[in-house]
N, CA, C and O atoms as CSV, one atom per row, in Angstrom:
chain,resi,resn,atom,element,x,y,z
A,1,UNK,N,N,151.813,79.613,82.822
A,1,UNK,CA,C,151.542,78.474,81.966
A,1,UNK,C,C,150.257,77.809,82.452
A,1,UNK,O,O,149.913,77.719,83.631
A,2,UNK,N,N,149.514,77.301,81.264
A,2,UNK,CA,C,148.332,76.922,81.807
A,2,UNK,C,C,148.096,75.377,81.925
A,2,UNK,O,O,148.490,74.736,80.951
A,3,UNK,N,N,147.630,74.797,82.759
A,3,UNK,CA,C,147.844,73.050,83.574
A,3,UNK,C,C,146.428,72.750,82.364
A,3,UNK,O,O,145.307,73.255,82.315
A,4,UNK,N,N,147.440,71.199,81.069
A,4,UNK,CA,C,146.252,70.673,80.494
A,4,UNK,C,C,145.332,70.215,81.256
A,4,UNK,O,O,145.569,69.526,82.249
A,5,UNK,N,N,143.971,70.613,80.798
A,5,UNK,CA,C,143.037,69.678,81.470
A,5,UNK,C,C,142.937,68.574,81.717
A,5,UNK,O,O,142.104,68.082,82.479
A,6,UNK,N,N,144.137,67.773,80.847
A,6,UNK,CA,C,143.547,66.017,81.141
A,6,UNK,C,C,144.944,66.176,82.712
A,6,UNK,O,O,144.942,65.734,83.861
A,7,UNK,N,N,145.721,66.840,82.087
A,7,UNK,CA,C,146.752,66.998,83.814
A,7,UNK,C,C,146.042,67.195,85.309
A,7,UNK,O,O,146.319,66.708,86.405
A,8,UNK,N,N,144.715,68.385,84.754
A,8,UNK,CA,C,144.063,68.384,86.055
A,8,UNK,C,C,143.489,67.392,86.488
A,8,UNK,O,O,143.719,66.983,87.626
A,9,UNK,N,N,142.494,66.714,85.550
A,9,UNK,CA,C,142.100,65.612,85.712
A,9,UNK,C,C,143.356,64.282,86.356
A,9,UNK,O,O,143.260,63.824,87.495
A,10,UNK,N,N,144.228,63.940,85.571
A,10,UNK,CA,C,145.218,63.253,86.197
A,10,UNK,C,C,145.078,63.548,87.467
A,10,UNK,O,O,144.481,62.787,88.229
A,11,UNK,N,N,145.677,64.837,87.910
A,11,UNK,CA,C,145.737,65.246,89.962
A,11,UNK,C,C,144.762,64.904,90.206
A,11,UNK,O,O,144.901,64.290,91.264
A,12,UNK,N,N,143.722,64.877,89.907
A,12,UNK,CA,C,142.180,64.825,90.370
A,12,UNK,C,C,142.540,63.256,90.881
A,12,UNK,O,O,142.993,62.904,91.970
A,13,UNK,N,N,142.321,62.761,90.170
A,13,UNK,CA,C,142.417,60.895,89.641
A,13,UNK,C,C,143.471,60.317,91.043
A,13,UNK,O,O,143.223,59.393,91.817
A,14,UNK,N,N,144.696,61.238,91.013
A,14,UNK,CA,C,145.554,60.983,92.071
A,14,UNK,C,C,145.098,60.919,93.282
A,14,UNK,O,O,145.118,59.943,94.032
A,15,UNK,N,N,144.591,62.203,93.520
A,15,UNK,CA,C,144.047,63.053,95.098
A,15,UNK,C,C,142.959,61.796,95.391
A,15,UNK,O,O,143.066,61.205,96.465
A,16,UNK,N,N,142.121,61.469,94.625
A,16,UNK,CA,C,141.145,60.689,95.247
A,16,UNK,C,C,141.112,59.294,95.347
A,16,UNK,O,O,140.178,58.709,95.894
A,17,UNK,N,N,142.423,58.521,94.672
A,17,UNK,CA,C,143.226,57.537,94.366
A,17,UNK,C,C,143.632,57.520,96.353
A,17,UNK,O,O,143.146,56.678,97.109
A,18,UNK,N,N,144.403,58.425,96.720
A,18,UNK,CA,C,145.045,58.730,98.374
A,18,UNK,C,C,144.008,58.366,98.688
A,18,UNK,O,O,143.655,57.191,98.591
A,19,UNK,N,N,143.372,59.198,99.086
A,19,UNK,CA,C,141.540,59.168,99.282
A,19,UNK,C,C,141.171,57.852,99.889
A,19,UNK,O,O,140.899,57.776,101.087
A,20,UNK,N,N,141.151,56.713,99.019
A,20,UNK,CA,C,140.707,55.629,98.475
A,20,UNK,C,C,141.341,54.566,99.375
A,20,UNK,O,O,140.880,53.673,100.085
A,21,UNK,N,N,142.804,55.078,99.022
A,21,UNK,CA,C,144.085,53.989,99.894
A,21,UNK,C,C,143.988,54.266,101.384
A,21,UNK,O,O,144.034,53.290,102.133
A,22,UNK,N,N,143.849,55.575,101.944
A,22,UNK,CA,C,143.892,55.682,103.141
A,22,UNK,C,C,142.425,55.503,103.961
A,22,UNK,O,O,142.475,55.246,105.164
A,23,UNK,N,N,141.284,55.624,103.374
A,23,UNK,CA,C,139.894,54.707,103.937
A,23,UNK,C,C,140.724,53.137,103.846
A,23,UNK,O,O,140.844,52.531,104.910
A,24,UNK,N,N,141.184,52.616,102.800
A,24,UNK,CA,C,141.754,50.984,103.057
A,24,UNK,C,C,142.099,50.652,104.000
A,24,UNK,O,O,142.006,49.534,104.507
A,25,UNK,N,N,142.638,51.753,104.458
A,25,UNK,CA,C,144.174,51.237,105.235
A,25,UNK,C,C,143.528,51.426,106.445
A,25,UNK,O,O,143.900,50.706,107.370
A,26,UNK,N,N,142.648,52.228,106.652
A,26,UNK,CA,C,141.975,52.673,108.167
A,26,UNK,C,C,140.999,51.503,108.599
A,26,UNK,O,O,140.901,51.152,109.775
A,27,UNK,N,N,140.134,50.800,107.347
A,27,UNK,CA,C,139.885,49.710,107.288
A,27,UNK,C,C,140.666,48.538,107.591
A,27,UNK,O,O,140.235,47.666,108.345
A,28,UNK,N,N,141.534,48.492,107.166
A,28,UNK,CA,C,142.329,47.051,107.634
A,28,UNK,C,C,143.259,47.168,108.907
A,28,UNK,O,O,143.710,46.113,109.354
A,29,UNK,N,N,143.659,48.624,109.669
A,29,UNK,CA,C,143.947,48.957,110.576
A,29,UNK,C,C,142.573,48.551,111.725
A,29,UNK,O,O,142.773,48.212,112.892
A,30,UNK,N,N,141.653,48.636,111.301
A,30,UNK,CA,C,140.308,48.448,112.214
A,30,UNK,C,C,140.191,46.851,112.800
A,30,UNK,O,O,140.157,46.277,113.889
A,31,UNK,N,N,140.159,46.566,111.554
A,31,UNK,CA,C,140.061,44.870,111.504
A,31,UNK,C,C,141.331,44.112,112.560
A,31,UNK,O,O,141.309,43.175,113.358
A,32,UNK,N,N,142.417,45.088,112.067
A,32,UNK,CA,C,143.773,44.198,112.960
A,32,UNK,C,C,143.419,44.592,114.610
A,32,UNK,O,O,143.857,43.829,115.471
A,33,UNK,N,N,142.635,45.771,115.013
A,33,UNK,CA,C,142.761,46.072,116.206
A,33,UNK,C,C,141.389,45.089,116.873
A,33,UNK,O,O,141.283,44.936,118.090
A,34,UNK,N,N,140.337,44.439,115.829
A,34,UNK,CA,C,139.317,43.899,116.158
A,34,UNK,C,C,139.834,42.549,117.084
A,34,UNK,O,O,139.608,41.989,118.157
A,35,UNK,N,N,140.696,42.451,115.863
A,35,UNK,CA,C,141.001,40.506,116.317
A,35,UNK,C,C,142.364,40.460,116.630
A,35,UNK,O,O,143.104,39.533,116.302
A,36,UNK,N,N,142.805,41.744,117.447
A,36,UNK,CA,C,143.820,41.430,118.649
A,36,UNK,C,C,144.976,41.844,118.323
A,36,UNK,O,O,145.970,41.812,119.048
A,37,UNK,N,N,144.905,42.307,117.080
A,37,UNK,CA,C,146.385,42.343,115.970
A,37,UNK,C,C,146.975,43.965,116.731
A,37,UNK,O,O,145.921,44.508,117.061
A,38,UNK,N,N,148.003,44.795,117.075
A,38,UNK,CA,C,148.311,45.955,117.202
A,38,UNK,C,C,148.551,46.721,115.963
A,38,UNK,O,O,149.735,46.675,115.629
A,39,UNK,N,N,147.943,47.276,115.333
A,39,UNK,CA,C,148.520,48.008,114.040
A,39,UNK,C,C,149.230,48.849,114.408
A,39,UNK,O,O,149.767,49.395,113.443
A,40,UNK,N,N,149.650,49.427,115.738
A,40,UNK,CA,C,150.429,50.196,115.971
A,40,UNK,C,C,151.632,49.942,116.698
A,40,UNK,O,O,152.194,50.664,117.522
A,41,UNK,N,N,152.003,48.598,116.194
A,41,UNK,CA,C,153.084,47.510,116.955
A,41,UNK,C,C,154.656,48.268,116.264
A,41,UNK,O,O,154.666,49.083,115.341
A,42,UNK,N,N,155.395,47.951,116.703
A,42,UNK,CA,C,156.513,48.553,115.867
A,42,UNK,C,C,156.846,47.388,114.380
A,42,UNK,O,O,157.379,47.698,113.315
A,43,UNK,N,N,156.292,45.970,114.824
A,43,UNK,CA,C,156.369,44.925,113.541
A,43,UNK,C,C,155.683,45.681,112.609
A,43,UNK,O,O,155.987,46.284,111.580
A,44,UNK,N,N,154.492,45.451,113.363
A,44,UNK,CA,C,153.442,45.942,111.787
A,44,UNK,C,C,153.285,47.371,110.992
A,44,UNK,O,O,152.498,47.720,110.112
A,45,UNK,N,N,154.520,48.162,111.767
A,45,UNK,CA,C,154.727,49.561,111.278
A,45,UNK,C,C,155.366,49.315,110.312
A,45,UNK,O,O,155.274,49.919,109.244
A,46,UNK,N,N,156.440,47.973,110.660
A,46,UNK,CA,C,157.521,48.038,109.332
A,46,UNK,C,C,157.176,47.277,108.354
A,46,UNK,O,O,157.750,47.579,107.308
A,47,UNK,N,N,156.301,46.211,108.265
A,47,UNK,CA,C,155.704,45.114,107.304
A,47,UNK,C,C,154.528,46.048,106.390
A,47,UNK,O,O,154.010,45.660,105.342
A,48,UNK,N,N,154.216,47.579,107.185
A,48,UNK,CA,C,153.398,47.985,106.270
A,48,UNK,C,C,153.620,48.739,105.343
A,48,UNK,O,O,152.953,48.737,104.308
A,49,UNK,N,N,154.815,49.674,105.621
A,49,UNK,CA,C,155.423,50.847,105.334
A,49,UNK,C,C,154.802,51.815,105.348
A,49,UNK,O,O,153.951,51.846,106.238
A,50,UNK,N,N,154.876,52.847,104.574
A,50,UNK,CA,C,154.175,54.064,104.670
A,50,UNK,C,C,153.023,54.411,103.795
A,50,UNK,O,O,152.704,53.296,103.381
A,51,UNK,N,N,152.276,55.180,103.305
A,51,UNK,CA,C,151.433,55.368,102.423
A,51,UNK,C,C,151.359,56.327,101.781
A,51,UNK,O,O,150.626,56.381,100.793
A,52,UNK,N,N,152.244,57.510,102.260
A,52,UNK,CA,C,152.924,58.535,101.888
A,52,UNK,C,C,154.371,58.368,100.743
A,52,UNK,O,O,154.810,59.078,99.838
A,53,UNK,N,N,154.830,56.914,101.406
A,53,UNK,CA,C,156.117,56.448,100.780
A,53,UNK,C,C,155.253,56.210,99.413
A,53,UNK,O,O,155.299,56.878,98.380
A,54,UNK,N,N,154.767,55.517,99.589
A,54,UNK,CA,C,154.133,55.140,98.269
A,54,UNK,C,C,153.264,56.215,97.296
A,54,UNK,O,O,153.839,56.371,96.219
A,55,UNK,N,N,152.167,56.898,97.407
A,55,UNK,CA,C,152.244,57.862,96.958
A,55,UNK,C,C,151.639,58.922,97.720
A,55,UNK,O,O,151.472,58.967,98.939
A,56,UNK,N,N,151.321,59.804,96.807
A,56,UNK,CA,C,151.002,61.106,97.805
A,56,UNK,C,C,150.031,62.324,97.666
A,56,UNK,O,O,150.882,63.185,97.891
A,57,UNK,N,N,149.416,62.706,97.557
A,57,UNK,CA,C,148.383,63.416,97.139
A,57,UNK,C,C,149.138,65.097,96.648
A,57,UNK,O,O,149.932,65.766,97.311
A,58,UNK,N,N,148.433,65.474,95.012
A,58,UNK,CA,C,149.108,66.565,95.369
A,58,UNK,C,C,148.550,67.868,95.278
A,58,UNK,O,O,147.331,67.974,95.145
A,59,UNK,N,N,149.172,68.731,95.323
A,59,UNK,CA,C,148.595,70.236,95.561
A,59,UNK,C,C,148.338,70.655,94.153
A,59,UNK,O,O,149.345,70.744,93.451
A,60,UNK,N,N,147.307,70.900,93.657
A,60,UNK,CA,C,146.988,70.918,91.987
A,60,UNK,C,C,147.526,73.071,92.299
A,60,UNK,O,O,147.798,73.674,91.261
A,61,UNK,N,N,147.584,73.725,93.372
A,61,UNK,CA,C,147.425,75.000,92.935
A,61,UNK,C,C,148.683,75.273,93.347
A,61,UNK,O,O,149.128,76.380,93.043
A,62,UNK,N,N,149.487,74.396,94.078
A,62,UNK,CA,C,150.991,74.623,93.862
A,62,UNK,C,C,151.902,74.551,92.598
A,62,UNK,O,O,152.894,75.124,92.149
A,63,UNK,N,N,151.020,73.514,92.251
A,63,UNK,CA,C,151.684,72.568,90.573
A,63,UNK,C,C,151.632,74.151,89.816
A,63,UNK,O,O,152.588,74.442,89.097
A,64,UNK,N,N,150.417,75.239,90.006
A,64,UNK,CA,C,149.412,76.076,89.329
A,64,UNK,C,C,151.109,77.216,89.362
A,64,UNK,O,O,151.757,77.568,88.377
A,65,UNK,N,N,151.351,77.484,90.602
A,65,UNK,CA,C,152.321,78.421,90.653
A,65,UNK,C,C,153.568,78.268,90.202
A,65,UNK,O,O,154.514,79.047,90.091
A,66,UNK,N,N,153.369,76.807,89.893
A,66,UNK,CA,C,155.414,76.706,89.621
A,66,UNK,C,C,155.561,76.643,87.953
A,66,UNK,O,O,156.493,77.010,87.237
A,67,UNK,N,N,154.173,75.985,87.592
A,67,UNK,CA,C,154.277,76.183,86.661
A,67,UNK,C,C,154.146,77.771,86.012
A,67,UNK,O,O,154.932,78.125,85.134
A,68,UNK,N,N,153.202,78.584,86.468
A,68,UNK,CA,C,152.929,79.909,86.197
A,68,UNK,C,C,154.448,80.540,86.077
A,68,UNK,O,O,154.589,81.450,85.260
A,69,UNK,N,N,155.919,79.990,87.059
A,69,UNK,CA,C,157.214,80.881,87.155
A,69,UNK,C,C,158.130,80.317,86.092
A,69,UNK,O,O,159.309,80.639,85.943
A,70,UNK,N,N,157.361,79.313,85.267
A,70,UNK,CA,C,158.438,78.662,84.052
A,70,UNK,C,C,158.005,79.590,83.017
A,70,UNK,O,O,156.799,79.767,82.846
A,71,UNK,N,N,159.172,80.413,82.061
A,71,UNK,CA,C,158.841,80.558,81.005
A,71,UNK,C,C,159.454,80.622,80.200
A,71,UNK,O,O,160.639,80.891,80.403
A,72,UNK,N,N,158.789,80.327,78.330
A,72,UNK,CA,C,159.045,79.757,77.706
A,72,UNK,C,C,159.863,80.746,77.104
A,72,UNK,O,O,160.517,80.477,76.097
């Protein structure tokens, strides 16, 4: 089966969406370690959660194979 283009585009949009969030986060991880803050405190592990939890980047050529084993 073949992945619509606006779908690829969508993953695209996603993947670099992660991208985007995790420069943030490395950014505001920077800042907390500037001015004393531990970003790697066990508090601020849990006040932040995950970024993975939230979303996740995905494999556009996995999507490629599973869809390729559906058929109609």
């Amino acid at each position: 089966m073949e992945i619509p283009k606006y779908i690829q585009n969508k993953i695209k949009q996603q993947n670099e969406a992660c991208k985007k969030a995790s420069k943030l986060e490395a950014e505001i991880e920077n800042w907390c370690q500037l001015s004393g803050f531990d970003p790697y405190s066990k508090e601020y592990e849990e006040i932040k959660g995950r970024l993975v939890d939230a979303v996740a980047p995905l494999n556009a050529d996995k999507i490629k194979e599973i869809a390729n084993r559906i058929e109609y």
